[in-house]
C-alpha positions as CSV (number, residue, x, y, z in Angstrom):
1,X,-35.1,20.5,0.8
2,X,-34.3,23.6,-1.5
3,X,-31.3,23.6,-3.1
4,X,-28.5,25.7,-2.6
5,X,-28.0,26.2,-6.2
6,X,-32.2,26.6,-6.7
7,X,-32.7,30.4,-7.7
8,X,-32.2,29.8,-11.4
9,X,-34.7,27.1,-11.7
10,X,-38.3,27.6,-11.5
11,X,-39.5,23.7,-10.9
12,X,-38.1,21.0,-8.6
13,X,-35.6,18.6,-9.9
14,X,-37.1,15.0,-11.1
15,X,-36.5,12.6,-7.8
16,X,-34.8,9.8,-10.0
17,X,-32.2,12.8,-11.4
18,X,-31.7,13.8,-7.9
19,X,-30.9,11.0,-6.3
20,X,-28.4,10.2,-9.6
21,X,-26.8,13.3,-9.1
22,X,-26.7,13.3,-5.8
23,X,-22.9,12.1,-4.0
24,X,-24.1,12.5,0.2
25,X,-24.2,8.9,0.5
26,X,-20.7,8.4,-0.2
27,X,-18.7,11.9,0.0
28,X,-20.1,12.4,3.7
29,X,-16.5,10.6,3.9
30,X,-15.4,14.0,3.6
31,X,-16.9,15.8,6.3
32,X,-13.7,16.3,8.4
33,X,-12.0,17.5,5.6
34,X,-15.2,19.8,4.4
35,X,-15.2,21.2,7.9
36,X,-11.4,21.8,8.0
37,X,-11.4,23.2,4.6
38,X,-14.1,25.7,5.7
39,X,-12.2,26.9,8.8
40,X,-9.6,27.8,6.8
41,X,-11.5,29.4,4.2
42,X,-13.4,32.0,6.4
43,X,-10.2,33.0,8.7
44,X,-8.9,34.0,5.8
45,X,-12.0,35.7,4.7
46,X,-11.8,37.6,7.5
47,X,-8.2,38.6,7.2
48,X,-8.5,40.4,3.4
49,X,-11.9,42.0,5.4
50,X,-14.4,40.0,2.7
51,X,-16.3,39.2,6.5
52,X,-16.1,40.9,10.0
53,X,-14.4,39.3,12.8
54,X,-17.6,38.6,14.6
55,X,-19.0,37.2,11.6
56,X,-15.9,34.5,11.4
57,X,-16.4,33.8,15.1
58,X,-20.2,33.2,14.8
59,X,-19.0,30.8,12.0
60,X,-16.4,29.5,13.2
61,X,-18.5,28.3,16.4
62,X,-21.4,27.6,14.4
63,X,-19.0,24.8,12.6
64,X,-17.6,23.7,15.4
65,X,-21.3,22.4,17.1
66,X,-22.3,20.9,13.7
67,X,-18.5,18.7,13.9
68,X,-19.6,18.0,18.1
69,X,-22.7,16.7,17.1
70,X,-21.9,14.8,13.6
71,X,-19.2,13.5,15.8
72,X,-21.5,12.4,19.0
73,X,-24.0,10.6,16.4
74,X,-26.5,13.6,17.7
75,X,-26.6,15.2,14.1
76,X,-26.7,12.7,11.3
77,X,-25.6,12.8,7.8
78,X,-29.1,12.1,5.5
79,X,-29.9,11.9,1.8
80,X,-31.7,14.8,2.6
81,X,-28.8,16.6,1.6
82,X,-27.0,16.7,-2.7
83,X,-23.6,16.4,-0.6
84,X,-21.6,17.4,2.6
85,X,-20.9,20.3,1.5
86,X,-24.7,21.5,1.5
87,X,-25.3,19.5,4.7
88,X,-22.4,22.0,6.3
89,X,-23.5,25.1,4.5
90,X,-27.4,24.1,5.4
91,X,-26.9,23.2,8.7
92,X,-24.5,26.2,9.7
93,X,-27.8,28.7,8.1
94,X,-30.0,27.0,9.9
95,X,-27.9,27.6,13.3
96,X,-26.6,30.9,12.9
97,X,-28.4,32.8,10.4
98,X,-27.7,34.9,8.1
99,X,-23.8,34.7,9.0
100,X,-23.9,31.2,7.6
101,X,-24.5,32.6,4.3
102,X,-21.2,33.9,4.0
103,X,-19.4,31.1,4.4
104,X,-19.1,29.7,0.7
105,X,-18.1,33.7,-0.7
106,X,-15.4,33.7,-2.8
107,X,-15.6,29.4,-3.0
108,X,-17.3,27.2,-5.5
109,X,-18.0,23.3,-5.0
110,X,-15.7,23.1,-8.0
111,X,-12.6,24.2,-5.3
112,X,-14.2,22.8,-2.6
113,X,-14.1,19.2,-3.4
114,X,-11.1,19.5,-5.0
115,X,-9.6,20.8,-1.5
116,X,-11.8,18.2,0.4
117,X,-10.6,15.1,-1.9
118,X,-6.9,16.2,-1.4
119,X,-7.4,16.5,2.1
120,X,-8.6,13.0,2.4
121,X,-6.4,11.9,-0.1
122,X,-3.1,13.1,1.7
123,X,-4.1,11.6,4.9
124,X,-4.7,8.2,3.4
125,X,-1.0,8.3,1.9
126,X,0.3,9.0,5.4
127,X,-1.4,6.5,6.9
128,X,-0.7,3.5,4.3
129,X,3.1,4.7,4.8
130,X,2.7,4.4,8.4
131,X,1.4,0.9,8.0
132,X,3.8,-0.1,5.6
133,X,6.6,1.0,8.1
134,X,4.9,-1.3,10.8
135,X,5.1,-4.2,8.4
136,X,8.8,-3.4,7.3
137,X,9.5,-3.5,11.0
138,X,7.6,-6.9,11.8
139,X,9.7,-8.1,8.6
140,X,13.3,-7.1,9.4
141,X,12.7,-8.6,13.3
142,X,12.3,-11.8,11.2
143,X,15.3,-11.1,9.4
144,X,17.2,-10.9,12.7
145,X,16.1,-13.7,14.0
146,X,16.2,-15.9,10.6
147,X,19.5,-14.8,9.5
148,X,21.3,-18.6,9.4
149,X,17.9,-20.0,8.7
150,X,18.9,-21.9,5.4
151,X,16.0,-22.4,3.0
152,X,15.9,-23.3,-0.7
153,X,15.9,-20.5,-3.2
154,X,13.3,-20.8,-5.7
155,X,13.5,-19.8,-9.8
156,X,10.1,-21.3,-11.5
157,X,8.9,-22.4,-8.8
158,X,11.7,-25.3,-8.6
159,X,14.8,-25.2,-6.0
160,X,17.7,-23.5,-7.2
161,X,20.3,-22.8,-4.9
162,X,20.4,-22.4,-1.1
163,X,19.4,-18.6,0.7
164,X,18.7,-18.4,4.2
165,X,14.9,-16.8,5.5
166,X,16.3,-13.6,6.2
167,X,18.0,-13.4,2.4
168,X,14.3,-14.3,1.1
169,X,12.5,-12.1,3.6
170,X,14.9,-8.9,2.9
171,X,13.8,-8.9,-1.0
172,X,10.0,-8.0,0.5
173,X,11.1,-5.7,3.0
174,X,13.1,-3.6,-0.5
175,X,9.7,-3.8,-2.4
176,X,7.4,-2.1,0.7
177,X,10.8,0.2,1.2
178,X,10.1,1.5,-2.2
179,X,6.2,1.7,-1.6
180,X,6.9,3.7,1.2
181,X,9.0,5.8,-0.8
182,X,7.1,6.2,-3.6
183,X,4.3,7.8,-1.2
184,X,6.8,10.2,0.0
185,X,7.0,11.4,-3.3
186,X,3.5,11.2,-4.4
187,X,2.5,13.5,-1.0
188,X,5.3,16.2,-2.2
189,X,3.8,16.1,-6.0
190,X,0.2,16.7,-4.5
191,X,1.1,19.2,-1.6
192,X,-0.5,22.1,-2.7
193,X,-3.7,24.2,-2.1
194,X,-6.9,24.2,-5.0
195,X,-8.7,26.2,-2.9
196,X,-9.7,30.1,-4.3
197,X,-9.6,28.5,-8.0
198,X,-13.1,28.9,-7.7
199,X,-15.2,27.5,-10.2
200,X,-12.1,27.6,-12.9
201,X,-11.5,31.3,-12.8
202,X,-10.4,32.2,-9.5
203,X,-12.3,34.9,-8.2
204,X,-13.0,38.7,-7.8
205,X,-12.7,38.6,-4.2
206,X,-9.1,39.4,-2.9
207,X,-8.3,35.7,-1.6
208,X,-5.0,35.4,0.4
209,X,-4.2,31.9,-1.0
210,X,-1.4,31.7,0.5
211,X,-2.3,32.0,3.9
212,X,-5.1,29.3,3.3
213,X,-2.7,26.8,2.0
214,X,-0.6,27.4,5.2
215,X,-3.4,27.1,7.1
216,X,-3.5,23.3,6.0
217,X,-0.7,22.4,5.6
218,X,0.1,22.8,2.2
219,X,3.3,23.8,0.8
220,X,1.0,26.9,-1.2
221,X,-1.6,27.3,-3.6
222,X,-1.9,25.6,-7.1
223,X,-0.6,27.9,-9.6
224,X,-3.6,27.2,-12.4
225,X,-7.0,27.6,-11.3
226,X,-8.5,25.4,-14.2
227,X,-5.9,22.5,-12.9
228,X,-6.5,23.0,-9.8
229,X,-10.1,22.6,-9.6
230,X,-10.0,19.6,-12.6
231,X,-6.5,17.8,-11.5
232,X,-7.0,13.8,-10.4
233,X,-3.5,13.1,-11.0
234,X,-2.5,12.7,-7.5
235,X,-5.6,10.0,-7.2
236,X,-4.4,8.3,-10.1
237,X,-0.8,8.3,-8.6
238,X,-2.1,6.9,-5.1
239,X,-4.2,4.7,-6.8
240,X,-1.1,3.3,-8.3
241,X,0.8,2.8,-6.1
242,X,-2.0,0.9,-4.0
243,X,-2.0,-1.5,-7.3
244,X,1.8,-1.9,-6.7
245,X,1.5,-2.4,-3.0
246,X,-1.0,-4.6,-3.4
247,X,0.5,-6.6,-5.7
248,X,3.2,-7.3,-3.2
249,X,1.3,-7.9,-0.7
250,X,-0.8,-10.7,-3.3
251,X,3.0,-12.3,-3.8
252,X,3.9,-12.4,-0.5
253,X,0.5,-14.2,0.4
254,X,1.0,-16.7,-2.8
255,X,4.5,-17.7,-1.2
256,X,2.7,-17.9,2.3
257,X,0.0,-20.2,1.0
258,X,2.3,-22.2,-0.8
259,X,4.4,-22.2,2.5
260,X,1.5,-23.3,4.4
261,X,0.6,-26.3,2.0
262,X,1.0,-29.5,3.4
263,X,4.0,-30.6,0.6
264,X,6.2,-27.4,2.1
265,X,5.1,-27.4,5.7
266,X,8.0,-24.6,6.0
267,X,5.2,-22.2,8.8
268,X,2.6,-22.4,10.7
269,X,-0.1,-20.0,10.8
270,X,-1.3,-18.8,13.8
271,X,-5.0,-19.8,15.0
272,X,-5.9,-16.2,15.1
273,X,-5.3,-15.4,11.5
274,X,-6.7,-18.8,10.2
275,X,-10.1,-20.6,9.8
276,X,-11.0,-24.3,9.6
277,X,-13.4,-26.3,7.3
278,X,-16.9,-26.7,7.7
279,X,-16.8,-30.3,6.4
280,X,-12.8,-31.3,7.2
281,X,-11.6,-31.1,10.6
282,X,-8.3,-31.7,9.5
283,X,-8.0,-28.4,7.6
284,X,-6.5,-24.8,8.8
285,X,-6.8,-22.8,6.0
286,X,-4.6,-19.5,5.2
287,X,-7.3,-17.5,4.7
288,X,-6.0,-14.0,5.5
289,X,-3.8,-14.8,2.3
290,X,-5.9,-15.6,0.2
291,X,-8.4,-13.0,1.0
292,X,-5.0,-10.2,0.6
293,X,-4.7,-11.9,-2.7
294,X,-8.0,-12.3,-3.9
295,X,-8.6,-8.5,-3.3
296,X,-5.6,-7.4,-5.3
297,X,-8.2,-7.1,-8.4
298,X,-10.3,-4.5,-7.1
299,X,-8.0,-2.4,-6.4
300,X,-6.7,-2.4,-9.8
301,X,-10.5,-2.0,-10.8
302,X,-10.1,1.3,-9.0
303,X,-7.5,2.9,-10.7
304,X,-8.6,1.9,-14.2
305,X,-12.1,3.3,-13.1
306,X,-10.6,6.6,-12.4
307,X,-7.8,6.6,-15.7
308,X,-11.0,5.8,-18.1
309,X,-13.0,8.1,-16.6
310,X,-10.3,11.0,-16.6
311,X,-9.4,9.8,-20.3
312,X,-12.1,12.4,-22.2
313,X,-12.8,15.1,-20.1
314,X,-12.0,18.7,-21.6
315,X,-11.0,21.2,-18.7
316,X,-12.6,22.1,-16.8
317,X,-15.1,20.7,-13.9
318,X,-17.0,17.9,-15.2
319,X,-20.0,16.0,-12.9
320,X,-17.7,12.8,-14.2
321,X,-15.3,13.9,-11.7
322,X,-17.8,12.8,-9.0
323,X,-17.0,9.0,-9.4
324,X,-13.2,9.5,-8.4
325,X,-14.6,9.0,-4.8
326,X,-16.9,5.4,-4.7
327,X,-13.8,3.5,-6.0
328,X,-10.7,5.1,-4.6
329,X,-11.9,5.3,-0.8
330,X,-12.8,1.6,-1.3
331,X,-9.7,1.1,-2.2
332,X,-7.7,2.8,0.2
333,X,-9.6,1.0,2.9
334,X,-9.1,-2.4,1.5
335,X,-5.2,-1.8,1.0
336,X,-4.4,-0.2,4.5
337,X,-7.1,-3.3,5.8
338,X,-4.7,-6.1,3.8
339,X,-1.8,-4.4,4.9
340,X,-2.2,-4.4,8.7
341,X,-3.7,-7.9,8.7
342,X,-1.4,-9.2,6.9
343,X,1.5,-7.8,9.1
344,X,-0.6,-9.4,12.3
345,X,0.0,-12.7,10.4
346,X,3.3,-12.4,9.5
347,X,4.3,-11.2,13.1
348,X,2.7,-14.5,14.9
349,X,3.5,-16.7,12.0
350,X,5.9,-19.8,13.2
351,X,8.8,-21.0,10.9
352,X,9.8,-24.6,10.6
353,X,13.5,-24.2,10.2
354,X,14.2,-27.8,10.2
355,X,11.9,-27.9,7.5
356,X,13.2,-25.2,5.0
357,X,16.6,-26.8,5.7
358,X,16.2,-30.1,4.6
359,X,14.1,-28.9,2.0
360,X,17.1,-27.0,0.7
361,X,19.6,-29.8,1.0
362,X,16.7,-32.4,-0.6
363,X,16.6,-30.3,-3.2
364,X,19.5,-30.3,-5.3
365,X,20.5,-26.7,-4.3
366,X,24.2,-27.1,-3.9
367,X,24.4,-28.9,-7.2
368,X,25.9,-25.0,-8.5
369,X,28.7,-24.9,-5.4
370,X,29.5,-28.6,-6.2
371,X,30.1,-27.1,-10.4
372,X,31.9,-24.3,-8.8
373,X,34.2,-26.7,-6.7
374,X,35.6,-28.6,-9.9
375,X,36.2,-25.3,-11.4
376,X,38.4,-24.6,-9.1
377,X,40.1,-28.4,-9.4
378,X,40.5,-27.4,-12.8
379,X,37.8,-28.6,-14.6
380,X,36.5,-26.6,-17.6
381,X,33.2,-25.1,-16.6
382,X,30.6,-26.8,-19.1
383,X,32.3,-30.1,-18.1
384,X,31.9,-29.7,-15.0
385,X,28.1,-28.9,-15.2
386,X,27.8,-32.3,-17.2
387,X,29.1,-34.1,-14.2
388,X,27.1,-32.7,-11.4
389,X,24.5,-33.4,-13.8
390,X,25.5,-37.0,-14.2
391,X,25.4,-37.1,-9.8
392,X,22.2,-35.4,-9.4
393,X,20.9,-38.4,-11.7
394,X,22.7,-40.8,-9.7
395,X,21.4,-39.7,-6.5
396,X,17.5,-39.6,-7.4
397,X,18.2,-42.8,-8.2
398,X,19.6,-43.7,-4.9
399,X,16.8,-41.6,-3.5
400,X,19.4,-39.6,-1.4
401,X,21.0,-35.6,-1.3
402,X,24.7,-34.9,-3.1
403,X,25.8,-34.2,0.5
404,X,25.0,-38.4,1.3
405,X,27.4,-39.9,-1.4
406,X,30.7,-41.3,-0.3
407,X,34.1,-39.7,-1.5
408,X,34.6,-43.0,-3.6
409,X,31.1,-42.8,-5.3
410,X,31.6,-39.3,-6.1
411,X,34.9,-40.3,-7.4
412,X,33.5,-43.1,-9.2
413,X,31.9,-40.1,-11.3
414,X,34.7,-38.0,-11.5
415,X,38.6,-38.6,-10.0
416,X,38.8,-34.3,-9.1
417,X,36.2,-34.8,-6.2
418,X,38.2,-34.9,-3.0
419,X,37.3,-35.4,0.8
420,X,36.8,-31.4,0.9
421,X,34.2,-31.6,-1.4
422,X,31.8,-32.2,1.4
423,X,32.7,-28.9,3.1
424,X,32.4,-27.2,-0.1
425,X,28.6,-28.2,-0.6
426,X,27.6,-27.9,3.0
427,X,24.7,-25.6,3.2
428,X,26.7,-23.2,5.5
429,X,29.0,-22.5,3.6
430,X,26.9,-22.4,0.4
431,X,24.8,-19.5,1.9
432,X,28.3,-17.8,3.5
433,X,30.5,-17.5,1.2
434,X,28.5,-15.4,-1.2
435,X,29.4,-12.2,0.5
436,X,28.6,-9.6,-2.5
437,X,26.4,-6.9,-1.4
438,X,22.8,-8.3,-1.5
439,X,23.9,-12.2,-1.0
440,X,22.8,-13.9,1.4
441,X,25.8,-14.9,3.6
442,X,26.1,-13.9,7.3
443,X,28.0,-11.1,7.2
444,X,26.6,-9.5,4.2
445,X,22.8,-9.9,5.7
446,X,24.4,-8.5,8.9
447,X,25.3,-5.3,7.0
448,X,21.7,-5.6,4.9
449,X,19.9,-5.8,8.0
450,X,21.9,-2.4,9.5
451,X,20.4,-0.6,6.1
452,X,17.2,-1.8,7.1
453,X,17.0,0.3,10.3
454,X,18.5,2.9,9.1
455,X,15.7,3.2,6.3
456,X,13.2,2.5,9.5
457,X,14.4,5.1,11.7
């Protein structure tokens, strides 16, 4: 097929160079976006009078059988084409003539994939946010429902002092709240229009780029036409943010697997978002978690594609530029993918409260209250550490919990205990009685929990 770009070459490009060069089998991605784009583009054409009104209508038609039958699996998307934006251009000649020749005046590819790639780009942040408010709701259901679910609080992976699941649960649902903001602001940064910077120059033609950025959406036109056609910073802001959502989603699955282990046994994971062994029948494996986790690293392989590659280009277009596409769409697939799959598991996963609570009181995680309660009997603070120190030894000893010693064992160890002691360390009133916004207590998660859907609705 001749080239759109042909005229100034007088032999045929080497096959190998071509098909190097070449971007069809990967930027056909952004043939919604191309076609959109290209609406845009030649109503405004027509407004400034660069084209007649009949010759935007014939176009305007002529792209909207080429999006019917792309769409309808009639008309395919081939090598045959460098990239969808000849496969557009070509097939709108080839159904309307000489009309279809006008559609790329007063545009280069340079401002056309610019435009394209933002496009695409803008929708994926709107639809990761989306997700991500799915899975903040699916979390802070389990946060109503788990609020007096005591559980042990973790530092180094050893128990430390009792929380409840919807204390643990809420410290998740702030991380995605600040994904979810951080897309907000990354889709007000990038809100603006390339197209009509041309190939870096803008153009002699008297462009309303105004009324094409409102046309999509935009808030107006970039104000640079070399930035506009060579800016990736919004990618590389997307793509970070995926790395940071991603990494949340890889800690929450590490906890999950953990959880699911056979030594915690604190949930279950539902049949439908497990798999078994091909040798051990005993086994239900978590693999949705570990897959979430295990893909964390190509995601960051995206955005340090893109940063390296950025890293030496002088403005403005470079052919580099192409390979901001391969990577990036992969990984906004992968991330909205391990986002709604894990929310599915999370939203049919079962806890074992009875589990998480004697795991907590097992644990040793009211040895701090039981410090704090001969404090306030009047023992200095460092003394009083040395004797709950001096009972937690006793009682792996015994092989029992602080809450299972007698008054007179406890006073064998130090005369200040007294028979309140044992209402002191309860794991109620451990977890309720730290009140502070953020704790964990009842009435403080109540008022956590009201933030929650306020942030949601």
């Amino acid at each position: 097929m001749a080239q759109l770009w042909g005229g100034r070459f007088t032999k045929s490009t080497d096959q190998m160079v071509y098909d190097f060069n070449a971007s069809i089998g990967f930027d056909q991605k952004l043939f919604a976006q191309d076609v959109r784009g290209s609406r845009a583009h030649v109503k405004m054409l027509a407004s400034v009078g660069v084209i007649t009104d009949a010759e935007r209508d014939e176009i305007l038609a002529g792209l909207d059988s080429i999006e019917a039958d792309v769409n309808s699996g009639k008309l395919e998307i081939t090598s045959e084409y460098e990239d969808v934006h000849s496969f557009v251009e070509a097939n709108l000649i080839d159904r309307i003539g000489d009309a279809g020749k006008k559609l790329h005046t007063g545009r280069s590819r340079n401002d056309q994939v610019a435009l394209d790639m933002r496009l695409y780009t803008r929708d994926a942040v709107e639809t990761t946010a989306e997700d991500l408010k799915h899975l903040l709701g699916t979390i802070c259901g389990i946060m109503e429902e788990h609020i007096d679910t005591i559980m042990p609080g973790f530092t180094h992976l050893q128990k430390a002092q009792p929380i409840t699941l919807a204390h643990h649960m809420g410290a998740y649902f702030e991380m995605f709240k600040r994904d979810v903001l951080r897309l907000n602001d990354i889709r007000e940064r990038m809100n603006y229009c390339p197209l009509g910077s041309g190939a870096l120059a803008g153009t002699t033609y008297p462009l309303d780029r105004n009324m094409t950025a409102q046309l999509l959406d935009f808030y107006g036109p970039t104000l640079n036409s070399m930035d506009g056609v060579s800016d990736r910073d919004y990618l590389i802001e997307f793509l970070s943010a995926l790395c940071t959502i991603q990494m949340h989603l890889s800690r929450f699955s590490e906890e999950v697997i953990i959880w699911n282990s056979n030594e915690y046994r604190f949930v279950e994971i539902d049949d439908g978002f497990s798999t078994g062994s091909s040798i051990m029948p005993q086994k239900k494996n978590p693999d949705i978690a570990e897959l979430v986790r295990g893909k964390t690293g190509r995601v960051y392989g995206a955005l340090m594609s893109l940063l390296t590659t950025m890293k030496g280009i002088p403005l403005a277009y470079n052919k580099d530029m192409q390979e901001d596409k391969e990577m990036a769409f992969d990984a906004m697939k992968t991330v909205q993918d391990c986002i709604v799959l894990f929310d599915g598991m999370l939203a049919t996963m079962t806890f074992n409260k009875d589990v998480m609570a004697n795991s907590a009181k097992n644990g040793f995680t009211n040895a701090t209250d039981a410090a704090d309660y001969l404090v306030n009997h009047g023992v200095p603070f460092r003394d009083a550490h040395g004797i709950i120190g001096q009972v937690v030894l006793y009682c792996i000893d015994k092989g029992i919990a602080i809450d299972d010693m007698s008054l007179e064992e406890l006073k064998a160890i130090s005369p200040a205990f007294e028979e309140d002691i044992f209402d002191a360390i309860s794991m109620e009133t451990c977890v309720n009685k730290r009140l502070t916004i953020g704790a964990p207590g009842h009435d403080a998660m109540v008022n956590e929990i009201k933030e929650c859907k306020a942030f949601l609705a």
